[in-house]
PDB file with SEQRES, HELIX, SHEET and CRYST1 records, atoms N, CA, C and O in Angstrom:
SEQRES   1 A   43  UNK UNK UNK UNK UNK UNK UNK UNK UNK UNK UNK UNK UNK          
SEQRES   2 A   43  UNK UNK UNK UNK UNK UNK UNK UNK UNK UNK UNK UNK UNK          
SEQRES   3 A   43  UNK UNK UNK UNK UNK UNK UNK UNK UNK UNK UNK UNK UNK          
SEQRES   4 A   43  UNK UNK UNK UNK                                              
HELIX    1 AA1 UNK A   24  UNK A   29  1                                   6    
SHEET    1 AA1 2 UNK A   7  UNK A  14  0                                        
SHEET    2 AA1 2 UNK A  35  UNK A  40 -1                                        
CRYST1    1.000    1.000    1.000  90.00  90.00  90.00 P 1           1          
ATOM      1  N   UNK A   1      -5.338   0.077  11.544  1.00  0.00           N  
ATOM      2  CA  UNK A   1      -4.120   0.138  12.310  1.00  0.00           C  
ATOM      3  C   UNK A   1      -4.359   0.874  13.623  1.00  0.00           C  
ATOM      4  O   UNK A   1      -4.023   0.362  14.691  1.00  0.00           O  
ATOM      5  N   UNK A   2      -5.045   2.294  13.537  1.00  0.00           N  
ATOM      6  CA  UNK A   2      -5.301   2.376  14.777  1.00  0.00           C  
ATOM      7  C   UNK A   2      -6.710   1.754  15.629  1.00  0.00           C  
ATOM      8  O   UNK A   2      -7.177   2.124  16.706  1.00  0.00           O  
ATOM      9  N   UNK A   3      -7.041   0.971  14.953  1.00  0.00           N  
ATOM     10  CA  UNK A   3      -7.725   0.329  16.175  1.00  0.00           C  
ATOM     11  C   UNK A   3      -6.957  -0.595  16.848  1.00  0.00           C  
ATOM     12  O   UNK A   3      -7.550  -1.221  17.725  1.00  0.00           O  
ATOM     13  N   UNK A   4      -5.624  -0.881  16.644  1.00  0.00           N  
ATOM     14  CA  UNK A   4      -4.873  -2.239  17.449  1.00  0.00           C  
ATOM     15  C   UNK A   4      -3.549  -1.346  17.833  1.00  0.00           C  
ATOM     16  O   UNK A   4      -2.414  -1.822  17.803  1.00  0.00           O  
ATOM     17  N   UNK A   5      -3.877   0.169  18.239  1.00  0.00           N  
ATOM     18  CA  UNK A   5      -2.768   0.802  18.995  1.00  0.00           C  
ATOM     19  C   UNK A   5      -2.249   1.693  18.363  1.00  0.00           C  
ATOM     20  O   UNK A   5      -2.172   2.824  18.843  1.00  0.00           O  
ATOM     21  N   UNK A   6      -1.707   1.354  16.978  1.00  0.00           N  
ATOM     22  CA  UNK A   6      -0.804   2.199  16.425  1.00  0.00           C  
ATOM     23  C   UNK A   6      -1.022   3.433  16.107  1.00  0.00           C  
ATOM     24  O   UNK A   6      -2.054   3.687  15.485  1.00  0.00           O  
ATOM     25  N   UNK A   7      -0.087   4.516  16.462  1.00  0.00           N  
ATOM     26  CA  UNK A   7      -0.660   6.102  16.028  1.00  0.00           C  
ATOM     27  C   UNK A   7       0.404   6.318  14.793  1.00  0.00           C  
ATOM     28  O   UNK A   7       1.067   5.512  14.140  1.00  0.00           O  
ATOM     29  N   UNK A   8       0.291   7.652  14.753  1.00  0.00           N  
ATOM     30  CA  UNK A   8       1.153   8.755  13.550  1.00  0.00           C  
ATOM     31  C   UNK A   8       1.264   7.953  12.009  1.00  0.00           C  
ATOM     32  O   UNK A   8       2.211   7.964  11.222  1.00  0.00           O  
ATOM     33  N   UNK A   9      -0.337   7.122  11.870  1.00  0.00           N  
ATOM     34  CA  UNK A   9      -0.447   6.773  10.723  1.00  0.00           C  
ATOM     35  C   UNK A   9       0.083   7.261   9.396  1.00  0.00           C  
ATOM     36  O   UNK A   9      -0.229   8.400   9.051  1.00  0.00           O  
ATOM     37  N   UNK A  10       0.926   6.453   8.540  1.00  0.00           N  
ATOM     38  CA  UNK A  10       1.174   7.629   7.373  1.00  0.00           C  
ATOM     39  C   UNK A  10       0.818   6.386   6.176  1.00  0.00           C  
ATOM     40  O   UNK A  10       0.819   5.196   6.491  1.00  0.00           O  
ATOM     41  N   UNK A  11       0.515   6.869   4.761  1.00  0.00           N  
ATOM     42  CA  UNK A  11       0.089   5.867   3.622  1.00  0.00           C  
ATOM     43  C   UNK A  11       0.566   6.435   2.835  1.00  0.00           C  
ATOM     44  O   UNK A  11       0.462   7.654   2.967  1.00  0.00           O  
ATOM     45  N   UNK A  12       1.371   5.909   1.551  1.00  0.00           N  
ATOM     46  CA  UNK A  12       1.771   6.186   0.785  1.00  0.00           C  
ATOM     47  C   UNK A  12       1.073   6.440  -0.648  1.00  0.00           C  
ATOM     48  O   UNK A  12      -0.001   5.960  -1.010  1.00  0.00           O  
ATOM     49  N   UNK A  13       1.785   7.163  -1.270  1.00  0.00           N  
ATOM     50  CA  UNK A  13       0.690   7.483  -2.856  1.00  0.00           C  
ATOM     51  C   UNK A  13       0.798   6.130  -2.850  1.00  0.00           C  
ATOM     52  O   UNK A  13       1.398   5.419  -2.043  1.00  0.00           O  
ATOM     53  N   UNK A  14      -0.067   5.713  -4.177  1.00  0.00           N  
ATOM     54  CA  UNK A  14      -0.113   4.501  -5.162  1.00  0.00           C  
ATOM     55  C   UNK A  14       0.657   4.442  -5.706  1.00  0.00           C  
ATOM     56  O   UNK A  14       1.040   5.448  -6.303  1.00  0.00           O  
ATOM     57  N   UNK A  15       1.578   2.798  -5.858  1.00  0.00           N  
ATOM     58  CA  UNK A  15       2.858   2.779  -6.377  1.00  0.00           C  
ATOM     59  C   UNK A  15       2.528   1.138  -7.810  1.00  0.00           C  
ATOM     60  O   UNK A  15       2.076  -0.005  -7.733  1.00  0.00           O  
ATOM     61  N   UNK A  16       3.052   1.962  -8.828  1.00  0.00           N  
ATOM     62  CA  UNK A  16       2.424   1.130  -9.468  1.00  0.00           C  
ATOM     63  C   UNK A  16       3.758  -0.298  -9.759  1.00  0.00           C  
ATOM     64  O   UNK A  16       4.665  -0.303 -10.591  1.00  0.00           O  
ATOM     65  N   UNK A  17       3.425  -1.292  -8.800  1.00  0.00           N  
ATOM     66  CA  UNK A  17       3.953  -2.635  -8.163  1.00  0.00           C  
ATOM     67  C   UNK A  17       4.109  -3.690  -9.127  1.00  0.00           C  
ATOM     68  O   UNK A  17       4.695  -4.765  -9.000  1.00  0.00           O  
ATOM     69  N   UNK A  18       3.275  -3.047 -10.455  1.00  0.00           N  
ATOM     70  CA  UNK A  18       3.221  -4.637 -11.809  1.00  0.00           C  
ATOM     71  C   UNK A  18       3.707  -3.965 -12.724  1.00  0.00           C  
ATOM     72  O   UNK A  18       3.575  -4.638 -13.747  1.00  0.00           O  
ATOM     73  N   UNK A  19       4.529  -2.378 -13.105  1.00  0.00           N  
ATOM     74  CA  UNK A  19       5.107  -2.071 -14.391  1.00  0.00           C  
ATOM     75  C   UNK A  19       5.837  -3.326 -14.555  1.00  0.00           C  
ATOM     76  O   UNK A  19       6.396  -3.988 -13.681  1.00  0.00           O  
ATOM     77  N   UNK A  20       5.723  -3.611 -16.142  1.00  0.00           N  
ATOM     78  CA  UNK A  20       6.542  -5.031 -16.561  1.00  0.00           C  
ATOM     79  C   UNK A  20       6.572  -5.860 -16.248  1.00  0.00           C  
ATOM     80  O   UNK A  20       7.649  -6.400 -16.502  1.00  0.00           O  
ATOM     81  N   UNK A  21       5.591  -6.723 -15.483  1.00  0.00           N  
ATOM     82  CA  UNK A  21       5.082  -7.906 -14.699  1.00  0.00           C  
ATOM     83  C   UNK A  21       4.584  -9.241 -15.767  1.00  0.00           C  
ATOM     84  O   UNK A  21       4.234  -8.774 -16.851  1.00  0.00           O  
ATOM     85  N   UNK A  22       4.517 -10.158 -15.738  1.00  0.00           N  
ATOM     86  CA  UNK A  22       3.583 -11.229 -16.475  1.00  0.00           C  
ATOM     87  C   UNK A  22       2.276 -10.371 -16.449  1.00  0.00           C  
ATOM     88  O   UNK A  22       1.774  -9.958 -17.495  1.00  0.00           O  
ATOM     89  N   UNK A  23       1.556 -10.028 -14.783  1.00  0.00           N  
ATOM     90  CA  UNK A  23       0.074 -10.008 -15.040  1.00  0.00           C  
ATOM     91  C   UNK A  23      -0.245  -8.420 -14.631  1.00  0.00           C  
ATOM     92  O   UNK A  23      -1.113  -8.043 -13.843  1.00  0.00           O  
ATOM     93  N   UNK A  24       0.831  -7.475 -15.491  1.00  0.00           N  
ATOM     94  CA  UNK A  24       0.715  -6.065 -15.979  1.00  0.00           C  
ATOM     95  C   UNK A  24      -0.809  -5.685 -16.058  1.00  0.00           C  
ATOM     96  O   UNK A  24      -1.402  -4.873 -15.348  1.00  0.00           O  
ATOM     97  N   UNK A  25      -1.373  -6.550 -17.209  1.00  0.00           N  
ATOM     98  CA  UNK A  25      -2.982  -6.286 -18.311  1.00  0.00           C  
ATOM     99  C   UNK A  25      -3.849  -6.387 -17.298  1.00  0.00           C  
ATOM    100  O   UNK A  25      -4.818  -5.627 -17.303  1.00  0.00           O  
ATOM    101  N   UNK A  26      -3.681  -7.335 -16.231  1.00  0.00           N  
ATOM    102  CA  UNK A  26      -4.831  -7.431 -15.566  1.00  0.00           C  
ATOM    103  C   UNK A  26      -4.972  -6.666 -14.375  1.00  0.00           C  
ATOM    104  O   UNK A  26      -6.011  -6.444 -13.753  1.00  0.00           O  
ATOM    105  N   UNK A  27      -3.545  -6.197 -14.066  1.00  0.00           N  
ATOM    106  CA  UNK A  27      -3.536  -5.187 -12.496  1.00  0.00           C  
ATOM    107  C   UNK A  27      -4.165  -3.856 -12.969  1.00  0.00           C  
ATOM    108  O   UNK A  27      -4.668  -2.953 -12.300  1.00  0.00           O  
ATOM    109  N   UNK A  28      -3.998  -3.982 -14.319  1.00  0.00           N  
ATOM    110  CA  UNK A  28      -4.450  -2.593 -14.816  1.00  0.00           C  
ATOM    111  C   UNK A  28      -5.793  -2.689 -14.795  1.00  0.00           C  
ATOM    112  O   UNK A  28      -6.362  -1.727 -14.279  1.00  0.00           O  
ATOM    113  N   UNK A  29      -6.615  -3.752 -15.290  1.00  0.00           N  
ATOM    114  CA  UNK A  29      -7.950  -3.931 -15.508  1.00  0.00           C  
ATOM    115  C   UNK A  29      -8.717  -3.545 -14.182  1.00  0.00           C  
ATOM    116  O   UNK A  29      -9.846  -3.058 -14.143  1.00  0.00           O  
ATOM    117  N   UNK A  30      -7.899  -3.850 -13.085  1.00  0.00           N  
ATOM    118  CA  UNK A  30      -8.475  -3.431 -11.573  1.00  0.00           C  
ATOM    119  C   UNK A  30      -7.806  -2.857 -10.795  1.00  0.00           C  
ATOM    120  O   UNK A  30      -7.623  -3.211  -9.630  1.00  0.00           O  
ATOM    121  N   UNK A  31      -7.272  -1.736 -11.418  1.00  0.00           N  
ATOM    122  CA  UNK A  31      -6.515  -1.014 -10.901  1.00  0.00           C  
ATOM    123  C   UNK A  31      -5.904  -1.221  -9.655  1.00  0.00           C  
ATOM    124  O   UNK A  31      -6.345  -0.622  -8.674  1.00  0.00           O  
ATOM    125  N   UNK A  32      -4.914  -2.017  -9.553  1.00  0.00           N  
ATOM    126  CA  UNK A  32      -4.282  -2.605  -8.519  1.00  0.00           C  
ATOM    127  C   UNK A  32      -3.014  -1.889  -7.931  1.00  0.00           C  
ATOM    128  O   UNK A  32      -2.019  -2.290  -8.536  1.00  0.00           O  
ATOM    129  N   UNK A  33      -2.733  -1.058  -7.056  1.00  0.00           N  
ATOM    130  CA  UNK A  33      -1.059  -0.433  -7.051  1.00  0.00           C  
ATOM    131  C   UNK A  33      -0.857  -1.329  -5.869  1.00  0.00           C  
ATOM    132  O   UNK A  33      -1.585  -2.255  -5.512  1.00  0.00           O  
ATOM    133  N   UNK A  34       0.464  -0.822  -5.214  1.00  0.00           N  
ATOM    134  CA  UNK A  34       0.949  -1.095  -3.802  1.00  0.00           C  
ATOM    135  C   UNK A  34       0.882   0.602  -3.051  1.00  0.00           C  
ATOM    136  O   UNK A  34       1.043   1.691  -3.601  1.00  0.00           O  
ATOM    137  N   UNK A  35       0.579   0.269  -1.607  1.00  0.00           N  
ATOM    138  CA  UNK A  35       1.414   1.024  -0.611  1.00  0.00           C  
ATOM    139  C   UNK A  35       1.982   0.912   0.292  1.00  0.00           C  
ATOM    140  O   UNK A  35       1.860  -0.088   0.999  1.00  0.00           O  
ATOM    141  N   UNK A  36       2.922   2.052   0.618  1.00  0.00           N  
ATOM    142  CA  UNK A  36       3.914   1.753   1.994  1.00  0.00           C  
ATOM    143  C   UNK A  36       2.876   2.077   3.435  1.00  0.00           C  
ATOM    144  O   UNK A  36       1.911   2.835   3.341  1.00  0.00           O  
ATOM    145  N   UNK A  37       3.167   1.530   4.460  1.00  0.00           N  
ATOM    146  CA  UNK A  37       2.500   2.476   5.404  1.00  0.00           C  
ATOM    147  C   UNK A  37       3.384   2.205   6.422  1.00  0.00           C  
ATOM    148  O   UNK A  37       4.057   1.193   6.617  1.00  0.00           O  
ATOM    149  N   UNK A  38       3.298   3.295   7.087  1.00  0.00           N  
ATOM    150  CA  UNK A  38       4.337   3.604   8.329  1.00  0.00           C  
ATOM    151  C   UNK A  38       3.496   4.104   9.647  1.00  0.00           C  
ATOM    152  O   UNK A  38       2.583   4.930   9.634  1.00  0.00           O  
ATOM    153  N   UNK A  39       4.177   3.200  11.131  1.00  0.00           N  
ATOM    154  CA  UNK A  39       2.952   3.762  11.793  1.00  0.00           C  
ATOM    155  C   UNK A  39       3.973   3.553  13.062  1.00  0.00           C  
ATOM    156  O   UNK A  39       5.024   3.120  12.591  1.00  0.00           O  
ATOM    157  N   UNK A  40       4.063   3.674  14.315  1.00  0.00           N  
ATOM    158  CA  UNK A  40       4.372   3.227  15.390  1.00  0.00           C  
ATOM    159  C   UNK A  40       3.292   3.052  16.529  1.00  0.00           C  
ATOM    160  O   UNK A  40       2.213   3.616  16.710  1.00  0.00           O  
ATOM    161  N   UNK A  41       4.098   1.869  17.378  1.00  0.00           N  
ATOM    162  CA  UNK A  41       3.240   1.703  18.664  1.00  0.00           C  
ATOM    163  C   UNK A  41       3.790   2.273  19.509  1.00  0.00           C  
ATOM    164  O   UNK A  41       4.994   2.079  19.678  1.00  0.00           O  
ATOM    165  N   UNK A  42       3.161   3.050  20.211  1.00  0.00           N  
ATOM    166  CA  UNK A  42       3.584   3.734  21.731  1.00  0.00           C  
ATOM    167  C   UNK A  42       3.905   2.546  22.792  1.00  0.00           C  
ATOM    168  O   UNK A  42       3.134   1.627  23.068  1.00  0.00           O  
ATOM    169  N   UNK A  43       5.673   2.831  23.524  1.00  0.00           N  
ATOM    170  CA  UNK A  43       5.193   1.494  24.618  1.00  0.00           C  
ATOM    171  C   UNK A  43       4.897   1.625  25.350  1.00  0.00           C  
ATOM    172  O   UNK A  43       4.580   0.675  26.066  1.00  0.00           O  
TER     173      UNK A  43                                                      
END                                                                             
């Protein structure tokens, strides 16, 4: 992200995105979460 501008990078913990999903067994097998990220471009 900041190589294409954006500063005041922020990333979120690991959010686990497949509790109770069809493919739960396998996000787990590769430990798969989601994150948020928040960033702005200066204009």
């Amino acid at each position: 992200m900041a190589e294409t501008g954006f500063v005041d990078i922020q990333i979120s913990a690991p959010v686990d995105t497949f509790a109770q999903a069809r493919g739960e067994k396998k996000a787990r097998q590769f430990e798969v979460y989601g994150h948020s990220f928040l960033a702005r471009k200066p204009a």
